[in-house]
C-alpha positions as CSV (number, residue, x, y, z in Angstrom):
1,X,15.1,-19.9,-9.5
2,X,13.5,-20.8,-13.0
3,X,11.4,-18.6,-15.2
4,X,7.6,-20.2,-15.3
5,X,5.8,-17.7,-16.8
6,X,6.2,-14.8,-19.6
7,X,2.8,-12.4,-20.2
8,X,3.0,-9.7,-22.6
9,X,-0.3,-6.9,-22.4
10,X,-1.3,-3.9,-24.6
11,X,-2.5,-1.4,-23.0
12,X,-4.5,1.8,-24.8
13,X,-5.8,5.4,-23.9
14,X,-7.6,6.9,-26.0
15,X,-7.0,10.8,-25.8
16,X,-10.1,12.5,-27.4
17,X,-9.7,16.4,-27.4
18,X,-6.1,16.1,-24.9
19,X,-5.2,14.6,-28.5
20,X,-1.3,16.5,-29.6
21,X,0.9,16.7,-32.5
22,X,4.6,16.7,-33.2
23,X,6.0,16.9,-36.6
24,X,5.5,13.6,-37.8
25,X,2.2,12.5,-37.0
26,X,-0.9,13.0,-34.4
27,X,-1.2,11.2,-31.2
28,X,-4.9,10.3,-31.1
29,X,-3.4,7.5,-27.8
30,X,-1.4,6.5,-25.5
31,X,-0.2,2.9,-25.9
32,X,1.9,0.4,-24.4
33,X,3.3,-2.9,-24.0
34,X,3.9,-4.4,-20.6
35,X,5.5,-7.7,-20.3
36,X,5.4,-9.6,-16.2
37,X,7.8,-12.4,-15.4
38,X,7.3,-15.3,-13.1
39,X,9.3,-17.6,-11.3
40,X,9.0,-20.6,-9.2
41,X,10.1,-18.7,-6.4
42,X,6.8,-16.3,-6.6
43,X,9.3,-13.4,-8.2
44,X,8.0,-11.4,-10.6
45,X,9.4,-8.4,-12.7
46,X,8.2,-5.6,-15.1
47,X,9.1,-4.9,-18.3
48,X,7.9,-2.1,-21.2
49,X,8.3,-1.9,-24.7
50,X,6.6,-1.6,-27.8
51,X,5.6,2.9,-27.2
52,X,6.6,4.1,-30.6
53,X,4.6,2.3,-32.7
54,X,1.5,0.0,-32.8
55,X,2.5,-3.1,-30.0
56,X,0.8,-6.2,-31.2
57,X,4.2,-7.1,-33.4
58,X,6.2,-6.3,-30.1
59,X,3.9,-8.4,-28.2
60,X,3.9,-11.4,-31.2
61,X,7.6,-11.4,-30.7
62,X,7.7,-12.1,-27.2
63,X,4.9,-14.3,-27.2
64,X,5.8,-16.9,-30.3
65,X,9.8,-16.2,-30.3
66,X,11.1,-15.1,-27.3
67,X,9.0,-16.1,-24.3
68,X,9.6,-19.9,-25.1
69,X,13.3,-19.3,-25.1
70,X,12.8,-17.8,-21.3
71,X,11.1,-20.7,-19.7
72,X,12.8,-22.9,-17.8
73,X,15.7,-20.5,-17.2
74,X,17.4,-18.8,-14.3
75,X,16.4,-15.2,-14.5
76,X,19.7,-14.4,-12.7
77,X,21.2,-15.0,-15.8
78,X,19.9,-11.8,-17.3
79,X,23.1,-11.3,-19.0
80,X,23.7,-15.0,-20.9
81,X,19.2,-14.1,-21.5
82,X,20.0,-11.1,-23.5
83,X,22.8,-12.3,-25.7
84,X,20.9,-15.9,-26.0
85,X,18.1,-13.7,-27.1
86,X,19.7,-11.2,-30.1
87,X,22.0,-13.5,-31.0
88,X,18.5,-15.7,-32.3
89,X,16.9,-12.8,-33.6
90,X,20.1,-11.0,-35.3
91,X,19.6,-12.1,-39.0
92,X,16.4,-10.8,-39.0
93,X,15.9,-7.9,-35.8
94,X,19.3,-6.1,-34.9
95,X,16.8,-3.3,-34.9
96,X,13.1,-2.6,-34.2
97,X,10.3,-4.3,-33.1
98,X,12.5,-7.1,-31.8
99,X,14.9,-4.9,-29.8
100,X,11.8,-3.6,-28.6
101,X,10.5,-6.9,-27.4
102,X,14.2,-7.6,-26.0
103,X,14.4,-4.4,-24.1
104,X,11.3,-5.1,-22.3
105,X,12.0,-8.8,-21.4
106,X,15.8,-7.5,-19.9
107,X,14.1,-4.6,-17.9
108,X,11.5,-7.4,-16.2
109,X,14.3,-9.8,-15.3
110,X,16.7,-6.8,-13.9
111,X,13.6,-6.3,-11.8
112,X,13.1,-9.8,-10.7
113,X,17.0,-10.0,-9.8
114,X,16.8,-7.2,-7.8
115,X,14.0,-8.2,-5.8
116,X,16.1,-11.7,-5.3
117,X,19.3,-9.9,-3.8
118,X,17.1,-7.4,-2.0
119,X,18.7,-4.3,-3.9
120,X,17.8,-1.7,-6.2
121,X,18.2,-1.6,-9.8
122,X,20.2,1.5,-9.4
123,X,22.4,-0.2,-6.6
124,X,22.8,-2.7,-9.2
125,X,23.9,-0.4,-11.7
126,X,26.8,0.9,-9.7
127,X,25.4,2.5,-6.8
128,X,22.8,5.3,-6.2
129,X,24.7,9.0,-7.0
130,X,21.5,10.6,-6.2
131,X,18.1,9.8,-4.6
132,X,16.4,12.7,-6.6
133,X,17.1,13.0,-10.4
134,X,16.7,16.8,-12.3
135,X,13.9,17.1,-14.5
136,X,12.8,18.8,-17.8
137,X,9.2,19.1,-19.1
138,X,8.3,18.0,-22.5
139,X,5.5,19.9,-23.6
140,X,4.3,22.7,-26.2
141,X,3.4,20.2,-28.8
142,X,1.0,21.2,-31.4
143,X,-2.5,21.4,-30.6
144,X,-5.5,22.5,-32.2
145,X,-8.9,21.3,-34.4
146,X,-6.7,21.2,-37.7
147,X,-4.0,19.4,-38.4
148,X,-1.8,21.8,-38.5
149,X,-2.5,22.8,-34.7
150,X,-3.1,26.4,-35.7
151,X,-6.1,27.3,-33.8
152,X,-3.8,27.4,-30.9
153,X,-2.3,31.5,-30.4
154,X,1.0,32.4,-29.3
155,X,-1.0,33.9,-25.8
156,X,-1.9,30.2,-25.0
157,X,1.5,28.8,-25.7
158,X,3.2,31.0,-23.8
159,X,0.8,30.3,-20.9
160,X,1.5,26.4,-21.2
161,X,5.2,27.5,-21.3
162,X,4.9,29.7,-18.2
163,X,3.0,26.7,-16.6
164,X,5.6,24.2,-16.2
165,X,8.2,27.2,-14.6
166,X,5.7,27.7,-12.1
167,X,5.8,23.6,-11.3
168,X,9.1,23.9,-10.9
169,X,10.7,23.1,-14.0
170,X,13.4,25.7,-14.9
171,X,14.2,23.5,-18.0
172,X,12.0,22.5,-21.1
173,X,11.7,20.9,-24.5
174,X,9.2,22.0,-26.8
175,X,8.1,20.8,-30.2
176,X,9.5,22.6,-34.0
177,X,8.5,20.8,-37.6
178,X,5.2,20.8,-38.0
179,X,5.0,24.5,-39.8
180,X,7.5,26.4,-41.3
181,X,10.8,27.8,-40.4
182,X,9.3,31.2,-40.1
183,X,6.6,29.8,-38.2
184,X,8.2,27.6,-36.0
185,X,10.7,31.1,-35.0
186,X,7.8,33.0,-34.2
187,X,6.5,29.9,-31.4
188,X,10.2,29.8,-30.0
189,X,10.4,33.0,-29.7
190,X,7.1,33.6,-27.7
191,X,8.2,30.8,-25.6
192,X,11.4,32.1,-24.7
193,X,10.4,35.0,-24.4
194,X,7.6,33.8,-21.6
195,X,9.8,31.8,-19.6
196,X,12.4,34.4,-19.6
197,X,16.3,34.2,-20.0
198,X,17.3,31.9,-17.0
199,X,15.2,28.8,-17.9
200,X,16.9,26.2,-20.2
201,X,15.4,25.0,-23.6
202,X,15.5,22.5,-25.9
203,X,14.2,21.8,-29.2
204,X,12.6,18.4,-30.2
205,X,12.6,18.3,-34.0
206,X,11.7,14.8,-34.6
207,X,13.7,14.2,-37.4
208,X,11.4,17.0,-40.0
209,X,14.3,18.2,-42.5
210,X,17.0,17.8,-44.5
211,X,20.3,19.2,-43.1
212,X,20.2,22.3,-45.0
213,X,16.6,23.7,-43.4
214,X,17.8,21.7,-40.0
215,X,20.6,24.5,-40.1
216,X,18.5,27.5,-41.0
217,X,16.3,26.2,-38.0
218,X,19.1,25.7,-35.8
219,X,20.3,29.7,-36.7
220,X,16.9,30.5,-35.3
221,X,17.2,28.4,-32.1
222,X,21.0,29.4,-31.7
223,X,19.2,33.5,-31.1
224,X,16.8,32.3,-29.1
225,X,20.0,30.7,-26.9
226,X,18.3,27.1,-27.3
227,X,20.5,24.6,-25.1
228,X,20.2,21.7,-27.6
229,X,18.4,20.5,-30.9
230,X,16.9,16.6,-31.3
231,X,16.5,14.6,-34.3
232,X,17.4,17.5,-36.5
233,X,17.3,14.8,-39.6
234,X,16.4,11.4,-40.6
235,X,18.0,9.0,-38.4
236,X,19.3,7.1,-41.0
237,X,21.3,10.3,-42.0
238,X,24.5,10.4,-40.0
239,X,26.1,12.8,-42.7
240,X,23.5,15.2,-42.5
241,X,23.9,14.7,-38.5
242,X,27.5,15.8,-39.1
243,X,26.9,18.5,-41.1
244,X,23.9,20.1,-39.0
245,X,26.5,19.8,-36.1
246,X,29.4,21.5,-37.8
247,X,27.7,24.8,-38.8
248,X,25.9,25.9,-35.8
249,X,26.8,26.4,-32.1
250,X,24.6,24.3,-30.4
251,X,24.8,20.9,-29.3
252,X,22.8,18.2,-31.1
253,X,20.8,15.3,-29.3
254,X,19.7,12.1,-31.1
255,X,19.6,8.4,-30.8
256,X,15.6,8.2,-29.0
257,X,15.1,6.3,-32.9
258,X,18.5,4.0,-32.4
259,X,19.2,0.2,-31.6
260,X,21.8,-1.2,-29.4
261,X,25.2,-0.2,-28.8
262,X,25.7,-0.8,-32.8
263,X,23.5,1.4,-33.8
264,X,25.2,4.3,-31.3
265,X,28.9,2.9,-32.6
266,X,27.9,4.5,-35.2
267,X,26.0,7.8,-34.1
268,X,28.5,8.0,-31.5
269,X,32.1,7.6,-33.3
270,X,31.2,9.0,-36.4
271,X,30.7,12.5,-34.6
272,X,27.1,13.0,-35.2
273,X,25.6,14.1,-31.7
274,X,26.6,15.8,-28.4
275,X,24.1,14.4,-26.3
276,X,23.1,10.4,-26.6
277,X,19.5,9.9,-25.9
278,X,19.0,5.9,-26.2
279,X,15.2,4.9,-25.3
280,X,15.9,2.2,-22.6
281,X,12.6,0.4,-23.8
282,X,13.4,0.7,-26.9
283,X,17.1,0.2,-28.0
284,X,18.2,-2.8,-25.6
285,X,16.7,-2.4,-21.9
286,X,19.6,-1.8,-19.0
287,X,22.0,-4.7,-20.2
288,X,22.8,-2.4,-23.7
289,X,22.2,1.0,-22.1
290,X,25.0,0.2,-20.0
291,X,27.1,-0.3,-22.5
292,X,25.8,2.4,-24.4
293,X,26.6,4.6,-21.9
294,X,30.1,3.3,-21.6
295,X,31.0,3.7,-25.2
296,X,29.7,7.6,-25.0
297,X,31.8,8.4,-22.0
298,X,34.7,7.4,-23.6
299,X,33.6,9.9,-26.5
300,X,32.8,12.4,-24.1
301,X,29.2,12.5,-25.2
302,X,26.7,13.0,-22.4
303,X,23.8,10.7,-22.2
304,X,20.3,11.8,-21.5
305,X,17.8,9.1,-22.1
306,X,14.6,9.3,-23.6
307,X,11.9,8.9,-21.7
308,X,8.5,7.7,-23.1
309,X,5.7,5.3,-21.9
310,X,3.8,4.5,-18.4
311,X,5.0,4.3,-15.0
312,X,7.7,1.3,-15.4
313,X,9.5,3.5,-18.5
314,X,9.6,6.2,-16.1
315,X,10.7,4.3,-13.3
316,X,13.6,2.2,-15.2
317,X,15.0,5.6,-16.6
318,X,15.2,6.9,-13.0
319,X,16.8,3.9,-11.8
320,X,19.7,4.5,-14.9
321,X,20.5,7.7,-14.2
322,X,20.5,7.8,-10.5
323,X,23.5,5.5,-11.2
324,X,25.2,7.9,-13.8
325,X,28.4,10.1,-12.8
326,X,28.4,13.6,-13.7
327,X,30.1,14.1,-17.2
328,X,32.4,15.4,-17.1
329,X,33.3,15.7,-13.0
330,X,33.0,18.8,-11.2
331,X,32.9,19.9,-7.5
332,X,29.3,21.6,-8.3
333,X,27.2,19.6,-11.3
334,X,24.7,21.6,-13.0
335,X,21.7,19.8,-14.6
336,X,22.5,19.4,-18.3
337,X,25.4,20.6,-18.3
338,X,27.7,17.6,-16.4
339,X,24.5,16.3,-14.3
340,X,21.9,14.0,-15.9
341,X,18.0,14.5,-16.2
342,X,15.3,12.4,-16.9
343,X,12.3,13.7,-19.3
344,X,8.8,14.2,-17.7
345,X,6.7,14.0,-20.3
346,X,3.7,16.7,-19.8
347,X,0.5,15.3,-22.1
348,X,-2.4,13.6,-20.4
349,X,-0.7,10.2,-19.4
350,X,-2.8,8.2,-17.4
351,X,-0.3,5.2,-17.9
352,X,2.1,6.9,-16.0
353,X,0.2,8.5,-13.7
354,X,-2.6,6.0,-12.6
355,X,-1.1,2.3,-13.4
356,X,1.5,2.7,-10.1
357,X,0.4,1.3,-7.2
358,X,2.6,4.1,-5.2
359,X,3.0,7.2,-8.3
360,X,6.2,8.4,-8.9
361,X,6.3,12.1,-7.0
362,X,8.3,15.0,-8.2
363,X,10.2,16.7,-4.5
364,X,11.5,20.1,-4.3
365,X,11.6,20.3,-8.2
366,X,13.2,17.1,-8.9
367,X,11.9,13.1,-9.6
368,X,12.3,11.1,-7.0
369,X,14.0,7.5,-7.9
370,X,11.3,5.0,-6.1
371,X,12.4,3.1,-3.4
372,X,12.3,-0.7,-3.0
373,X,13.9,-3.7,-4.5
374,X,14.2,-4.3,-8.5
375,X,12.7,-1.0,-10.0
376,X,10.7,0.0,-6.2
377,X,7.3,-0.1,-8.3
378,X,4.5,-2.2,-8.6
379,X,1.3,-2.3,-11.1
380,X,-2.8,-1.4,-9.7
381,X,-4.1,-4.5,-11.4
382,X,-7.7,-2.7,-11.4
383,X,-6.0,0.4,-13.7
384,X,-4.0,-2.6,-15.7
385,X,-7.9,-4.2,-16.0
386,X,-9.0,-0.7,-16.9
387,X,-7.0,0.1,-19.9
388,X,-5.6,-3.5,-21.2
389,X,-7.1,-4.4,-24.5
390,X,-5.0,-7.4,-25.6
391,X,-7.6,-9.4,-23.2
């Protein structure tokens, strides 16, 4: 079986008023970048990459560097592909928009080689653990006409809040950064006090402070009994990461803004984080999360990856974790704490949520992994029509 063909597509929603903040920027879309392999054999895979930032230089990569290193090539080699691939973009990419475009290329040929041995990617992986993965919502963002997302009350936060308990979701990561310390108390609080004591929390930070207001936020989240706090600094900070994590009694999450299993040597080994949460789209596709994974059990961090994109990101993350064993082992796993979870995203998302041929359902409060060969999905081409804008 040889590779014949290698198209990369932008796609773009535009959100209008469903339009949300976090503490680093607005979100005004929703954009992607889809890559579909062919082979001679009339195989094809899916791949996704390029959701953090704009994804025309994710999409020049593939297109001009690594797309002519593809053809001609036996897909079933999706190993030899990946190395072949970073070891020609190292002196210039070992993170970025090239890891990007090399995440999404390894995700399409894991799909097209499991569609030729007529198993899963999760079989692949190791074997399915479970056929229906726990879920947390991310939501409460920051919303509003200004900015700053003020016109929005603590009454209608605690609503959205209360919402996603009554989908189902007894665990939830909400947004802090944008305002104030004393602010950003006042909206945990109201949340928590919403959703009541037996629903877990988490706190995205997104990387807004230093490590000195990271801990005076993390006092505030450690009252409020938050379950973990993201990107509590810079990513480039790993002493600050150490330091947020020695003074306060509550685990710290990070790595969503990482690259490849070097990147997490470091994050990992050095002691910054509890929780690993590599972006499989983002920081090497399913060859390197493997052995990202690998490296954090040995370190006795758990992984929870970050999820974040259309329909494919969602359904390669499923895929990973319904392979993952509970860390550490125990006769009854509890989500978070030793059981994996995948992130459902709560925002308008119509690249998740239309561009499936069959969507991806949520059963008896939990995702189910799709079923089928390679990642079990498959792409409406009249949605991919719909919002494609590379074309």
């Amino acid at each position: 079986m040889k590779i014949i063909k290698v198209e990369s597509m932008i796609l773009r929603v535009p959100l209008g008023e469903k339009r949300f903040f976090s503490s680093q920027c607005e979100f005004p879309e929703r954009n992607s970048l889809l890559v579909k392999i062919e082979t001679d054999e009339g195989i094809y895979g899916w791949g996704e990459g390029g959701q953090y930032g704009p994804p025309e230089p994710v999409k020049s990569c593939i297109d001009h560097v690594l797309a002519p290193m593809l053809i001609g090539r036996d897909p079933l080699d999706k190993g030899i592909l990946w190395t072949d691939m970073y070891n020609h973009t190292k002196d210039f990419g070992q993170k970025g928009t090239y890891i990007e475009a090399i995440s999404a290329v390894d995700i399409a040929l894991w799909d097209i080689c499991g569609k030729r041995m007529k198993v899963s990617v999760g079989q692949m992986l190791g074997g399915l653990r479970r056929t229906h993965v726990s879920m947390y919502a991310t939501g409460c963002y920051y919303r509003g006409e200004d900015y700053l997302g003020m016109g929005r009350t603590l009454e209608e936060l605690r609503e959205e809040a209360a919402g996603y308990v009554e989908m189902g979701f007894q665990n939830l990561k909400i947004k802090v950064g944008l305002l104030t310390v004393a602010e950003d108390a006042r909206r945990v609080k109201a949340i928590r006090e919403s959703v009541g004591d037996q629903v877990g929390i988490f706190v995205d930070c997104n990387h807004a402070y230093n490590s000195y207001t990271a801990i005076r936020m993390g006092r505030v989240l450690e009252e409020n009994d938050i379950l973990f706090m993201e990107e509590p600094v810079i990513p480039e900070d790993l002493e600050g990461y150490r330091e947020v994590r020695s003074k306060l009694d509550i685990a710290i999450a990070g790595g969503e803004c990482e690259y490849t299993l070097y990147g997490f040597k470091n994050l990992i080994s050095l002691g910054c984080i509890d929780i690993a949460q590599p972006d499989i789209c983002v920081g090497g596709g399913l060859t390197e999360f493997q052995r990202i994974h690998a490296l954090a059990a040995a370190y006795g961090v758990n992984v929870i990856p970050h999820v974040w994109g259309s329909g494919i990101a969602l359904a390669t993350a499923l895929h990973a974790i319904s392979a993952l064993p509970l860390s550490p082992h125990t006769a009854n796993p509890v989500p978070f704490q030793n059981e994996p979870m995948v992130e459902y995203d709560r925002n308008f998302n119509p690249l998740r949520d239309e561009l499936l041929k069959e969507p991806i359902v949520i059963e008896e409060g939990k995702v189910k992994v799709p079923k089928g060969f390679g990642l079990g999905v498959d792409i409406n081409e009249d949605v991919l029509t719909k919002y494609r804008t590379d074309i």
